[in-house]
BABADO-520080 format. One record per residue (C-alpha): residue number from 0; residue in three letters; x, y, z. Coordinates in Angstrom, 1 decimal. Layout:
<koltors>
    i   aa      xx      yy      zz
  NUM  Ala       X       Y       Z
...
</koltors>
This chain:
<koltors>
    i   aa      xx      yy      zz
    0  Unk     0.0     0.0     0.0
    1  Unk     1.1     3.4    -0.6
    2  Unk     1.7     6.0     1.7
    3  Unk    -1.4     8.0     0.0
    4  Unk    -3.9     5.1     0.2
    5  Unk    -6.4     4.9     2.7
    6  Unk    -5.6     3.2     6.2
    7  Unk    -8.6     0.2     6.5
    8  Unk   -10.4     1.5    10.0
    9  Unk    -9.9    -1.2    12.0
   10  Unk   -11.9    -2.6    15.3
   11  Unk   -11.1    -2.5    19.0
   12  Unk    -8.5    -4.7    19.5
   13  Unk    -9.2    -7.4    21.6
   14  Unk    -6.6   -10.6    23.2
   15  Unk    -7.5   -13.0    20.2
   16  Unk    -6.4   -10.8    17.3
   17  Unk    -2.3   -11.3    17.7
   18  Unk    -0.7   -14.3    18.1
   19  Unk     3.0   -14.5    19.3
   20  Unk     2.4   -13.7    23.0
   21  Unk     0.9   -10.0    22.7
   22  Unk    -2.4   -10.1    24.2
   23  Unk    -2.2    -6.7    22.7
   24  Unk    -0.2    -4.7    19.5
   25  Unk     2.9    -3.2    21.0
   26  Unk     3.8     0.7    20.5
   27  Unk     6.5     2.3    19.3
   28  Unk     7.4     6.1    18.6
   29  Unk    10.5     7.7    16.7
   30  Unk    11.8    10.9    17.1
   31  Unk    14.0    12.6    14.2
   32  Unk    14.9    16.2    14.1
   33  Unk    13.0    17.1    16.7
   34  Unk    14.5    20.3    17.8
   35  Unk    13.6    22.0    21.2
   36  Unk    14.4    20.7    24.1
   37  Unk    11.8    20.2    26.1
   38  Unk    10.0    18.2    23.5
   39  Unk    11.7    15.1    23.7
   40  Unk    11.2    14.5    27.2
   41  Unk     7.9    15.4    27.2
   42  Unk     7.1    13.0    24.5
   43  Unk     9.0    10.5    26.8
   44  Unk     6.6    11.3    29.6
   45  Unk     3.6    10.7    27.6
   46  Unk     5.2     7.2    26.1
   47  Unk     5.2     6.2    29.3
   48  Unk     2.1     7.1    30.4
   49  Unk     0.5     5.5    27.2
   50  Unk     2.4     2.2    27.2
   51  Unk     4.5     3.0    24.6
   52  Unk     7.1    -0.4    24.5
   53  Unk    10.1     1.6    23.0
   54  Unk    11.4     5.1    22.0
   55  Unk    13.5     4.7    18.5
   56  Unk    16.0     7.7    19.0
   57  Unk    17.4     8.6    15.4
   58  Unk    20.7    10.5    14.9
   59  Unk    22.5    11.5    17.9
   60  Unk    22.4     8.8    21.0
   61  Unk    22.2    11.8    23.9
   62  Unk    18.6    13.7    24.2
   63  Unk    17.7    16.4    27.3
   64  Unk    15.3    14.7    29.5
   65  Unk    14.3    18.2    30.4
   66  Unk    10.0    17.7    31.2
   67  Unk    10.4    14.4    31.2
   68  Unk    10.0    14.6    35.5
   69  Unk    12.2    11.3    35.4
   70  Unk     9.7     8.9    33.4
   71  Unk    12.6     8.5    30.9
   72  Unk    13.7     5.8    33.7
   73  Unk    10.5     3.9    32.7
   74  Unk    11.1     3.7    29.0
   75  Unk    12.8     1.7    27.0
   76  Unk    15.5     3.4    23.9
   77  Unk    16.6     2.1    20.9
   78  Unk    19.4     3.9    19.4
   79  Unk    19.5     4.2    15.1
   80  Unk    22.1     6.1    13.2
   81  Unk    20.0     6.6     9.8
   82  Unk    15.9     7.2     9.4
   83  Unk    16.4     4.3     7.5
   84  Unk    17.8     1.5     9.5
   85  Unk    15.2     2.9    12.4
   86  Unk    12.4     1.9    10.0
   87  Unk    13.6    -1.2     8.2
   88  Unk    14.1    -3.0    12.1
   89  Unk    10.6    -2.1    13.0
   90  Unk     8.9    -3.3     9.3
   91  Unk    11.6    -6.3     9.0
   92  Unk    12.0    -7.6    13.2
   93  Unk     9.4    -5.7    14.9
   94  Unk     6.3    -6.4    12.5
   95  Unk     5.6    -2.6    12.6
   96  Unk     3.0    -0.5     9.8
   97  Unk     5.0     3.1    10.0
   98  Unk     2.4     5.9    10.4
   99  Unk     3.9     9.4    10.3
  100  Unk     1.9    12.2    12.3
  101  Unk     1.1    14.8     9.3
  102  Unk    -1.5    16.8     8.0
  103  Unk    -1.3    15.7     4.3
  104  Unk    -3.4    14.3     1.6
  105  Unk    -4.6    10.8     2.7
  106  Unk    -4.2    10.8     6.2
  107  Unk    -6.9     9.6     8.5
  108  Unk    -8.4    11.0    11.6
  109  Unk    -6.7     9.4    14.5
  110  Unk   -10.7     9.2    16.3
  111  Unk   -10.9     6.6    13.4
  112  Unk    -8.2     4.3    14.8
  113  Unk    -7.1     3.6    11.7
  114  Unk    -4.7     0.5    13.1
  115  Unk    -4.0    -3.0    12.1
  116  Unk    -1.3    -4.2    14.4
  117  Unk     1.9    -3.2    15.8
  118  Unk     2.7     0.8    14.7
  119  Unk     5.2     2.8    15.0
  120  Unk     4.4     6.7    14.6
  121  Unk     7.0     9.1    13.6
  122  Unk     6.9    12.8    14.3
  123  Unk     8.5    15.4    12.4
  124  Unk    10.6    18.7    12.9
  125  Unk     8.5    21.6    15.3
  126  Unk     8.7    23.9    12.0
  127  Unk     8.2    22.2     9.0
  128  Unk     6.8    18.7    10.3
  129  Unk     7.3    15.4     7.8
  130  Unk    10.3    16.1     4.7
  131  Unk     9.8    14.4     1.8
  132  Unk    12.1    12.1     2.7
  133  Unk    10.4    10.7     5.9
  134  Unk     7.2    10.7     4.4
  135  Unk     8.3     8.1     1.8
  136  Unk     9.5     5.9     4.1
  137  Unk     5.3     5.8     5.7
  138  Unk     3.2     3.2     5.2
  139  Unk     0.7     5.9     5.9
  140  Unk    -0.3     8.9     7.9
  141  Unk    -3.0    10.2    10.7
  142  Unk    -3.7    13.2    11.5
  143  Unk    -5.4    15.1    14.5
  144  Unk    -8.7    17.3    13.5
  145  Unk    -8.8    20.7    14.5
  146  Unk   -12.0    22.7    15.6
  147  Unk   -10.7    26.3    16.4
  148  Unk    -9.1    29.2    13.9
  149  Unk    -6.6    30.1    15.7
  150  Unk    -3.6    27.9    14.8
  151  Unk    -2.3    25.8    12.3
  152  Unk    -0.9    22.8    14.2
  153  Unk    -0.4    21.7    17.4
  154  Unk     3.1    21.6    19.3
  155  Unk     5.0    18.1    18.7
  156  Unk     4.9    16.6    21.7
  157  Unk     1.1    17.3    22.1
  158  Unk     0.2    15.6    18.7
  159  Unk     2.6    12.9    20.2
  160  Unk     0.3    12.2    23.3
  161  Unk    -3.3    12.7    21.7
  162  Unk    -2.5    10.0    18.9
  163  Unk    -0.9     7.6    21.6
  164  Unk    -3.9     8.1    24.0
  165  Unk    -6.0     6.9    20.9
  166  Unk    -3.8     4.1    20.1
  167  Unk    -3.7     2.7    23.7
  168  Unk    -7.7     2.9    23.7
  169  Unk    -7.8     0.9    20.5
  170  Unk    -5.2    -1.7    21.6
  171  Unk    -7.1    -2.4    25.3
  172  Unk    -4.1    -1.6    27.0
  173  Unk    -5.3    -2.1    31.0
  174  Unk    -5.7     1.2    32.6
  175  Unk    -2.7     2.1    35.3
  176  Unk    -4.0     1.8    38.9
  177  Unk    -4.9     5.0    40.5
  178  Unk    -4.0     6.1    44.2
  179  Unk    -6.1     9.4    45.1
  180  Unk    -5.7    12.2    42.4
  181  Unk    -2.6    10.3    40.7
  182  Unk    -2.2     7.3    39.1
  183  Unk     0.7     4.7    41.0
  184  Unk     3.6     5.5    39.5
  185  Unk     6.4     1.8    39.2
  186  Unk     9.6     1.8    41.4
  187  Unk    12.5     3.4    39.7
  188  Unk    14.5     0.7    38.4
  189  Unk    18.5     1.0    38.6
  190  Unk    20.2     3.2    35.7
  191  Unk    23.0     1.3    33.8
  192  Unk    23.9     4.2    31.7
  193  Unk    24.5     7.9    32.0
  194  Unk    21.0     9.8    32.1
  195  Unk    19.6    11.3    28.7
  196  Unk    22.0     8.6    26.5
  197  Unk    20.9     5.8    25.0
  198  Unk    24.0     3.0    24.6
  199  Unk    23.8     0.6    21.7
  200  Unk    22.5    -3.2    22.4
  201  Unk    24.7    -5.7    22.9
  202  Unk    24.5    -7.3    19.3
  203  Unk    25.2    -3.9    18.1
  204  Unk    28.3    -3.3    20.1
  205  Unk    29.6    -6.7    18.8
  206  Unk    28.7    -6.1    15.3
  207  Unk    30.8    -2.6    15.3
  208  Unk    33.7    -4.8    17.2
  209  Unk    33.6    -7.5    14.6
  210  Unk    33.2    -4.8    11.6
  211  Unk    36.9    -2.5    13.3
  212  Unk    38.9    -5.8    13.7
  213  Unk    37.8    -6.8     9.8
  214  Unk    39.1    -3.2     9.3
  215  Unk    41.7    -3.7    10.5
  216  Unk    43.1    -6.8     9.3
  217  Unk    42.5    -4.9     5.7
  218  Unk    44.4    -2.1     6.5
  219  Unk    47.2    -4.6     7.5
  220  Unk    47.3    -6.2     4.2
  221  Unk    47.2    -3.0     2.1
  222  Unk    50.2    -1.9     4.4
  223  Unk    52.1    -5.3     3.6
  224  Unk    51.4    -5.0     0.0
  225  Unk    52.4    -1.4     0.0
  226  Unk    56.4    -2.9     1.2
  227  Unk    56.4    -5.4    -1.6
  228  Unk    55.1    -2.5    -3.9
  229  Unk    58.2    -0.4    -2.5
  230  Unk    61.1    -3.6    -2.6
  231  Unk    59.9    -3.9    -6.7
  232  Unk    60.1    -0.4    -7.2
  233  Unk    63.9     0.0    -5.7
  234  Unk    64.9    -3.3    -7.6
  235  Unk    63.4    -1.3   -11.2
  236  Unk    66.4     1.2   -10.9
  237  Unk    64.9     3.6    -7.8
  238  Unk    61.5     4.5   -10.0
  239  Unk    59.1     3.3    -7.7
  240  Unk    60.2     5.6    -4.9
  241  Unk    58.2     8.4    -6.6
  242  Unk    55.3     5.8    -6.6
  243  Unk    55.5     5.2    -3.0
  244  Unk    56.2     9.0    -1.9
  245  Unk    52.4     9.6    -4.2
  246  Unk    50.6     6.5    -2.4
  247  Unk    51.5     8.0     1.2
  248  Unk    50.5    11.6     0.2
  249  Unk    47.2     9.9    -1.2
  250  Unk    46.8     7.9     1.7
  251  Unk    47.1    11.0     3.9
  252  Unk    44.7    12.9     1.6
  253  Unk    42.1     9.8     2.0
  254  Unk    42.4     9.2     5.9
  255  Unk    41.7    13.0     6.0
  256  Unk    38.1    12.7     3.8
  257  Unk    37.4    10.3     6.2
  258  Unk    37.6    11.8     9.2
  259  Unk    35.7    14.3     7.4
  260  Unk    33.1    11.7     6.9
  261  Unk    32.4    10.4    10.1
  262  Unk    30.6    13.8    10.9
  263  Unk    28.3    13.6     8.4
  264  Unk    25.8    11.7    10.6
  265  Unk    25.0    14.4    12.4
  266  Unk    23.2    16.3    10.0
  267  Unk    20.0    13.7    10.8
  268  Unk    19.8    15.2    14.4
  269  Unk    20.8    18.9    13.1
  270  Unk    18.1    18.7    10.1
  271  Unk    15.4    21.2    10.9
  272  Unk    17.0    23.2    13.9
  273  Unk    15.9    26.5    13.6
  274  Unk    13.3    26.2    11.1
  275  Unk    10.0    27.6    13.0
  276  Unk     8.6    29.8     9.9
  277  Unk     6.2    26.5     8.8
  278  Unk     4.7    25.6    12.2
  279  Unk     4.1    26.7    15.4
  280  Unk     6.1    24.8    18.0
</koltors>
C-alpha cells in the first residue's frame, strides 16, 4: 500500500487478534529532528504514560530529558544512526505498519483508529513537520482534527500524546491503577547508563567490534602489499620511490576525507533546527 492510500479502520483490538504472546499490538514512537528541548522529554513522559514499548532515537544517542520529570527511567530506547535503518528494524523484526503524524493528503483521523497491528508513529521537525524524505519511508499517515481558527498545528509533543492516548484505547491496554488524584507511578528501576543517552545493544556493540577488527586486518594487508610495492620499485632502478612517496600523500589525503566523513551523521539530528517559519512549535 502506498503511503497515499487509505488506512482500512480497523476494530477495538481485543486478546485473540495477535498471536505471538501480545495479548495486545505493541507501540512504538520515533523521534528525528526534533529540535527544542523540552519536546523530547515530554514525548517520553507521555510514552510512558501511554504504554508506549520503546522510544527509536534517530541521529545523535544523547537527548535532554528536560520535562520528562524522570519517566525516561521507565522507558525503554533504541538507538539508530539513519531514518532508515530505524524503519527497516521495525517493518523487517518488529512487525511494525510506520504511520507518520502529518497533515497531508490521505491521512486519516486518529478518532478513526485507523490501526491493524503493531505501529510505529513518527513525528517530524517543530517547523516544518514530515520532509519528503520521511514521508516516503510511511506506510501511511494520521492526523489530529482541528475545531478552532486560531492555529495551524499543534506543538510536537502534544500531537505525540493525543495520537498515543488513541492508540492505547484501540489496543485495550489495561488502565494504570490510580491512588487518590494520581495514578501509582512503578519503582525506579536502577540506571546502567548515564541519564539522557541511549547506549547501543549488545548485538550492536559486537557487530561494530567485529566490523573495526575486519578493518583492520584490511588495512594490515594493504600496508604489507604497500612494502612489496616499494622492494619492486627499488629493484626497477629507484623509479618506484616516486610511486610510493604519491601513495602516502594519497593515503594521507584519503584518511583525512574520512575523518571528514564520520561527521556527516549528524546532519539527521541537526536537520530542521531553527526552522520555525512553517509551524508553530
Amino acid at each position: 500500500m502506498s503511503a497515499s492510500e487509505s488506512i482500512p479502520v480497523a476494530e477495538p483490538c481485543s486478546s485473540t487478534m495477535l498471536a505471538g504472546g501480545f495479548a495486545q499490538p505493541p507501540c512504538y514512537i520515533i523521534t528525528h529532528s526534533v529540535s527544542k528541548r523540552h519536546n523530547i522529554g515530554t514525548i517520553v513522559r507521555s510514552a510512558t504514560a501511554f504504554g508506549v514499548k520503546e522510544v527509536c532515537l534517530v541521529g545523535s544517542r544523547q537527548f535532554n530529558t528536560f520535562g520528562s520529570h524522570g519517566s525516561d527511567a521507565h522507558v525503554a530506547f533504541k538507538h539508530f544512526h539513519t531514518l532508515q535503518q530505524c524503519v527497516q528494524h521495525l517493518k523487517d523484526v518488529e512487525g511494525c505498519r510506520v504511520l507518520g503524524i502529518e497533515i497531508c493528503e490521505g491521512a486519516q483521523p486518529v478518532q478513526e483508529h485507523p490501526f491493524t497491528g503493531p505501529t510505529a508513529f513518527l513525528l517530524g521537525n517543530e517547523g516544518q513537520g514530515l520532509s519528503e524524505r520521511q514521508m516516503a519511508l510511511c506506510d501511511g499517515f494520521v492526523y489530529i482534527p482541528q475545531h478552532g481558527a486560531g492555529t495551524a498545528s499543534l506543538n510536537v509533543a502534544v500531537a505525540a500524546s493525543i495520537v498515543l492516548h488513541h492508540f492505547a484505547v484501540w489496543a485495550a491496554y489495561p488502565e494504570r491503577q490510580r491512588e487518590g488524584y494520581k495514578f501509582v507511578v512503578a519503582e525506579k528501576p536502577q540506571r546502567t547508563t548515564a541519564r539522557g543517552v541511549v547506549r547501543d545493544s549488545d548485538d550492536v556493540v559486537r557487530q561494530q567490534r567485529q566490523q573495526r577488527r575486519e578493518a583492520a586486518a584490511e588495512d594490515e594487508s594493504a600496508w604489507g602489499q604497500g612494502l612489496f610495492d616499494e622492494d619492486a620499485g627499488e629493484n626497477d632502478g629507484g623509479g618506484g620511490g616516486d610511486g610510493s612517496d604519491e601513495r602516502n600523500d594519497g593515503d594521507e589525503c584519503d584518511g583525512g576525507d574520512a575523518g571528514g566523513g564520520a561527521s556527516g551523521g549528524v546532519e539527521d539530528g541537526e536537520g530542521g533546527a531553527g526552522r520555525e517559519g512553517g509551524r508553530p512549535s
